[in-house]
C-alpha positions as CSV (number, residue, x, y, z in Angstrom):
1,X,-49.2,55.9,23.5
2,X,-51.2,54.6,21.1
3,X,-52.6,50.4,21.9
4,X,-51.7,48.1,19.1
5,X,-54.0,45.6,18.3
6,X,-53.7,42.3,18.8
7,X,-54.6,39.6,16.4
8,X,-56.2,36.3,17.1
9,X,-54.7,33.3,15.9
10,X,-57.0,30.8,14.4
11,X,-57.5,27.6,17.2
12,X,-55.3,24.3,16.4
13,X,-57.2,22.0,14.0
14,X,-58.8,19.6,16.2
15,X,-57.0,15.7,15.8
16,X,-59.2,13.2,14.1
17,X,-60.8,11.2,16.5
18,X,-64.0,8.9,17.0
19,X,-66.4,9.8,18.4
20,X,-68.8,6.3,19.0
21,X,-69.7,6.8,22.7
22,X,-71.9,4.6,24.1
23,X,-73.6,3.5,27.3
24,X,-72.1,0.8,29.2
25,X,-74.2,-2.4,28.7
26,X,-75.4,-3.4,32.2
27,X,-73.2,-5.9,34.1
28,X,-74.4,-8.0,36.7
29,X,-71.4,-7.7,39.1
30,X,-72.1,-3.7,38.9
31,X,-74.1,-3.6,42.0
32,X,-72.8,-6.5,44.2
33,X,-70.4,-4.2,46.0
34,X,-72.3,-1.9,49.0
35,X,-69.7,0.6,50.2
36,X,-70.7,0.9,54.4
37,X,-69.3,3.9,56.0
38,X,-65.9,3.4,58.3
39,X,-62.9,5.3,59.6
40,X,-60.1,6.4,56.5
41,X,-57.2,7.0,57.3
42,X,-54.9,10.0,56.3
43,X,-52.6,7.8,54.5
44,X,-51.4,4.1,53.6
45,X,-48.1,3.2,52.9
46,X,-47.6,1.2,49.6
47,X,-47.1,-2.2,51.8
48,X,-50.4,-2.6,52.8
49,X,-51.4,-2.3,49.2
50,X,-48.8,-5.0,48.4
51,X,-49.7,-7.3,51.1
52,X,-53.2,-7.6,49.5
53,X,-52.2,-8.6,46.3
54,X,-54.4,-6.4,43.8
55,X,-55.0,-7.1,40.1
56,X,-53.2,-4.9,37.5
57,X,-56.3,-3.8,35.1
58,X,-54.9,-2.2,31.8
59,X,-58.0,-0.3,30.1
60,X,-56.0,-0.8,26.4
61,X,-57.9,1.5,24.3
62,X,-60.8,1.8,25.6
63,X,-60.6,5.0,27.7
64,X,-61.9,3.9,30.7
65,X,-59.4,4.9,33.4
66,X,-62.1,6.2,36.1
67,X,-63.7,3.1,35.8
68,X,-60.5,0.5,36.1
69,X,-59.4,2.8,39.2
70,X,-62.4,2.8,40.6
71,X,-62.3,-1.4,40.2
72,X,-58.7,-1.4,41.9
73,X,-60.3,0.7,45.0
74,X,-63.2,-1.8,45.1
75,X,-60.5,-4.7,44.9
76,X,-58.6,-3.3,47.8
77,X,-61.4,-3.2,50.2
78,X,-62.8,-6.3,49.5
79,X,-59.9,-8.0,50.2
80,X,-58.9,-6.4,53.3
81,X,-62.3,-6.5,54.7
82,X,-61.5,-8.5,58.4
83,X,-64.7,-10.5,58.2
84,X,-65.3,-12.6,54.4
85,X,-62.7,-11.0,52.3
86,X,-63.1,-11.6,48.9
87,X,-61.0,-12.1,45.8
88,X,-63.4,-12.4,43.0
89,X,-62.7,-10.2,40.4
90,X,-64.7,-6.6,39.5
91,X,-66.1,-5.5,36.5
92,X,-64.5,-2.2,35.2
């Protein structure tokens, strides 16, 4: 049985995009929050999220998801910290 072979299709054109990268200008508030070590637990129901009252960040265009989730998680411990919560607002 002869192999019959195969033919490679040329890859998708790649969508127009820019490309304009560039390194975050330094912020002030980047370093203010100090993560200490403590117990996590396996899960949290979507109450105790609630109760706390978080921001909703929207990134628009500016495709920064990891850092505006990152914000929400520093936003949630901060303000359910027992001792000096705080409700000031994080930089992305």
């Amino acid at each position: 049985m002869a192999r019959t072979a195969r033919r490679r299709q040329a890859p998708a054109p790649i969508p127009e995009c820019t490309l304009d990268a560039r390194r975050d200008t330094p912020d002030f508030r980047d370093r203010l929050f100090v993560p200490t070590l403590a117990d996590v637990p396996p899960a949290r129901t979507l109450d105790d999220y609630r109760a706390h009252a978080l921001p909703i960040l929207d990134q628009g265009r500016e495709d920064a998801c990891t850092g505006f989730a990152l914000a929400t998680v520093v936003h949630y411990l901060l303000r359910r910290r027992q001792v000096d919560p705080d409700t000031a607002a994080v930089s992305p």
